[in-house]
C-alpha positions in Angstrom: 0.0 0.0 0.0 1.2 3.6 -0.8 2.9 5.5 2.2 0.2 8.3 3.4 3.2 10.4 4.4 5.1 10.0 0.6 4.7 13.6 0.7 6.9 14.7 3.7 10.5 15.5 4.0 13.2 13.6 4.6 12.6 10.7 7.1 9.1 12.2 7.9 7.7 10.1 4.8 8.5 7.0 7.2 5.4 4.8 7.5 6.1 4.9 11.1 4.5 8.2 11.5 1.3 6.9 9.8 0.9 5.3 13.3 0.5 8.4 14.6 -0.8 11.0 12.5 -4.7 11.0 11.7 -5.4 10.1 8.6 -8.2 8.2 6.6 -6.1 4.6 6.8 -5.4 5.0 10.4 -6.0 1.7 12.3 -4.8 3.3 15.2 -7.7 4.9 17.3 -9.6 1.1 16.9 -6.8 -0.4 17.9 -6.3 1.9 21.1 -9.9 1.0 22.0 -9.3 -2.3 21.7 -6.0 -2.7 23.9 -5.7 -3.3 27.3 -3.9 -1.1 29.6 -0.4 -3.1 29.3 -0.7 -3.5 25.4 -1.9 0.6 25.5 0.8 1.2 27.6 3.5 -0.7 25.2 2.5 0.5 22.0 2.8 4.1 23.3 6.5 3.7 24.5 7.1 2.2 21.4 5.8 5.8 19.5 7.8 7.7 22.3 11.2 5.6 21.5 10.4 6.4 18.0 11.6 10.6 18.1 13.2 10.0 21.4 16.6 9.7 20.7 16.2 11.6 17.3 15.0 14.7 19.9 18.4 14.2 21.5 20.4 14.1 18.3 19.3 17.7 17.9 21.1 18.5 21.1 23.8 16.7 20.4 24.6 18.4 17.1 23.8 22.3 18.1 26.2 21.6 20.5 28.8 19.8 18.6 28.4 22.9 15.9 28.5 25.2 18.2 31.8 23.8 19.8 33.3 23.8 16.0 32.4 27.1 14.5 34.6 29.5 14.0 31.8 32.6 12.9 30.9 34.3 15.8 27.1 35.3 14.5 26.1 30.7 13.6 28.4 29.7 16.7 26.1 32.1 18.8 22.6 31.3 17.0 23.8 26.9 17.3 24.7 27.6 21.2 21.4 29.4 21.7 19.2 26.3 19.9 21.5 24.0 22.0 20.3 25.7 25.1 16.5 25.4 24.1 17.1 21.9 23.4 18.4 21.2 26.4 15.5 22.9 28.7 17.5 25.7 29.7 16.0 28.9 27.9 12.4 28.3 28.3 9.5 30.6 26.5 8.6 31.6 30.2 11.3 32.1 32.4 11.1 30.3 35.8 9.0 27.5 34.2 9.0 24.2 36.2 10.5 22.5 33.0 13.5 24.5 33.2 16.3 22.2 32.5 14.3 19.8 30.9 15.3 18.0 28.4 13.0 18.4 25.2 13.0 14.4 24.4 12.5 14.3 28.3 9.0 16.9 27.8 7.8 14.2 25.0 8.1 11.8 27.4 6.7 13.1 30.9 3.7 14.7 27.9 2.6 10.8 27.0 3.5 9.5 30.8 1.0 12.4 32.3 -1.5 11.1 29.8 -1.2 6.8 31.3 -0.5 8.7 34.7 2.8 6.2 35.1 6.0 6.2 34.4 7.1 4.8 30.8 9.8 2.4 30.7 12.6 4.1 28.5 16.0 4.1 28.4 18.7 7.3 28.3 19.2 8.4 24.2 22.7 8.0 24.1 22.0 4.5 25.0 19.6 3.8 21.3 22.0 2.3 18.6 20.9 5.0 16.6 23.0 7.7 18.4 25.6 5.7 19.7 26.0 4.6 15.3 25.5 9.1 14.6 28.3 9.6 16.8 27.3 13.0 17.0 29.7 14.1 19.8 32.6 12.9 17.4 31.5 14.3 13.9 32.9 17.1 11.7 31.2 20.2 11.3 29.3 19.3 7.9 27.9 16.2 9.4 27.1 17.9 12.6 25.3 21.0 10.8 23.7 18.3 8.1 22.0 16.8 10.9 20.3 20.3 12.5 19.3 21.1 9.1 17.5 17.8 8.7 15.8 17.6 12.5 14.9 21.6 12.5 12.9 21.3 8.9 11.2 17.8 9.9 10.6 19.6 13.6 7.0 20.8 12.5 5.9 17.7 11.6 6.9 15.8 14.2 5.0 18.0 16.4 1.5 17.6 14.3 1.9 14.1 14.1 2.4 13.3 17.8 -0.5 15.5 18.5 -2.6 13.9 16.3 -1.2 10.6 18.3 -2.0 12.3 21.7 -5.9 13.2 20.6 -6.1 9.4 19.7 -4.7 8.3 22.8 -6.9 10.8 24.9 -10.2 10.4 23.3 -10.2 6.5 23.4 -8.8 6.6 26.8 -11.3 9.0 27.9 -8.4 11.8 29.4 -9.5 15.2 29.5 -6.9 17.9 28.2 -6.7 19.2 32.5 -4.8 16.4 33.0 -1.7 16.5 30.2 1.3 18.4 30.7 1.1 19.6 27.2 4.3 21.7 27.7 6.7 20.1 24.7 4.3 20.6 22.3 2.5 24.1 23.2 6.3 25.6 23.2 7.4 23.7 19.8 3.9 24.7 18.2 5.4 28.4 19.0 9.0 27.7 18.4 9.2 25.4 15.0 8.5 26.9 12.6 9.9 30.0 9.5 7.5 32.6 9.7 9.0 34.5 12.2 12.9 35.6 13.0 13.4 34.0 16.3 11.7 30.8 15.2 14.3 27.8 14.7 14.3 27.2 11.0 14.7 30.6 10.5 17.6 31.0 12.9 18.8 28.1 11.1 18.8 29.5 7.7 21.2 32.0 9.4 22.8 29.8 11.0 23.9 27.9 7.9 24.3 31.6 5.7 28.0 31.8 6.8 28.4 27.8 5.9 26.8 28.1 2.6 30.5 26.4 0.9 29.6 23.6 3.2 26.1 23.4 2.3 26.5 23.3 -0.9 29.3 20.1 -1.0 28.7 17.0 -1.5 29.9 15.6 1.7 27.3 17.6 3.0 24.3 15.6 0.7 26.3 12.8 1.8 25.8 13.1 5.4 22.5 13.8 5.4 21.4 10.8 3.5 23.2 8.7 5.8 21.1 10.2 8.9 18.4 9.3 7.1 19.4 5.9 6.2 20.0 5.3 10.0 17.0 7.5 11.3 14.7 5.5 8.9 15.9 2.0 10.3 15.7 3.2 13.8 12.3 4.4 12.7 11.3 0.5 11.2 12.3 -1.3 14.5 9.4 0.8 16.1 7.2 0.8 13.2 6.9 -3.2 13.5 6.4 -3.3 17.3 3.5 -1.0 17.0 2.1 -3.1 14.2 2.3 -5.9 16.1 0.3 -4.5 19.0 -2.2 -3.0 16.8 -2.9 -6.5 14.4 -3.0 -8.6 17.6 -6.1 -6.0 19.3 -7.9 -6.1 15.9 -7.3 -9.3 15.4 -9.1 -10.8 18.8 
């Protein structure tokens, strides 16, 4: 069957987001119904895992381009993101998610929803990170892979809401009860219709890199984040379609 998300960037066309995302093939909202609590649970940490570490990776390569820069006006504009990123410049100052990390918000969002905790490991321990080797890479590689995540970073945030209604209206959780913070901020923050939003600060960002941009090593590392994203994305894929078939199987 044809991929409902063929029309998406980069590793966003993954049919793994098609197990999140509302759309007229969705099986997923009957399939939450049908679950049990321990099945419900399990097929929501397996969507969690799925942008988990790829949240992190975000982190990891503001940082690592920030550390590597030599401009003054992107090394400035990749420390600022890393900050965001890492919980620590908030839209409201003196927020109780200060020093949050962002993956961190996704997950304490989707645990405030089961009211329990969800069984997930630290991102640098996912094979996908510890194969990106973020901390480690060049500066091409390391601003390849902001450039992917900040232009996929709207749709991850529409497609894990769509998940969140599903899981809230056959659950039966009223909107009171979320801590909605990770994706009321991002709803503000991703984005390129405004100066201090991310993908514009990126475009900046990458002005003074525009040789680098341009190479071929440069195409070349973001097709192998992809490559590597995508597989990460397949593992999680399967294990939600196997929780889903079994529920509308019975």
């Amino acid at each position: 069957m044809k991929k409902t998300t063929d029309a998406h960037p980069y590793f966003m066309a993954h049919p793994f987001w098609d197990s999140l995302r509302i759309h007229p093939n969705s099986k997923t909202f009957n399939a939450l119904q049908k679950l049990d609590a321990p099945a419900r649970r399990a097929l929501i940490e397996e969507a969690v895992k799925g942008f988990y570490p790829v949240s992190y990776a975000s982190l990891l390569a503001f940082k690592r381009f920030s550390d590597l820069a030599e401009n003054p006006e992107s090394k400035a504009i990749a420390h600022e993101i890393y900050l965001v990123e890492k919980g620590e410049k908030p839209l409201i100052e003196g927020s109780d998610m200060t020093g949050v990390l962002h993956c961190d918000q996704m997950k304490m969002m989707f645990e405030s929803l089961l009211g329990e905790t969800l069984q997930i490991a630290e991102p640098e321990h996912f094979e996908v990170l510890q194969k990106a080797d973020i901390p480690q890479s060049s500066i091409v590689k390391s601003m390849a892979i902001c450039d992917l995540i900040e232009n996929t970073a709207p749709f991850v945030i529409h497609f894990y809401q769509d998940f969140l209604i599903q899981c809230q209206l056959a659950i039966g959780v009223p909107s009171e009860q979320l801590n909605r913070n990770y994706l009321d901020e991002h709803n503000l923050t991703e984005g390129d219709s405004c100066e201090d939003q991310h993908i514009e600060m990126l475009g900046k960002m990458k002005g003074n890199y525009r040789d680098l941009e341009q190479s071929e090593a440069y195409q070349q590392e973001k097709e192998g984040f992809i490559a590597l994203v995508s597989a990460h994305f397949e593992q999680h894929r399967q294990k939600m379609a196997a929780i889903m078939d079994s529920a509308l199987a019975a």
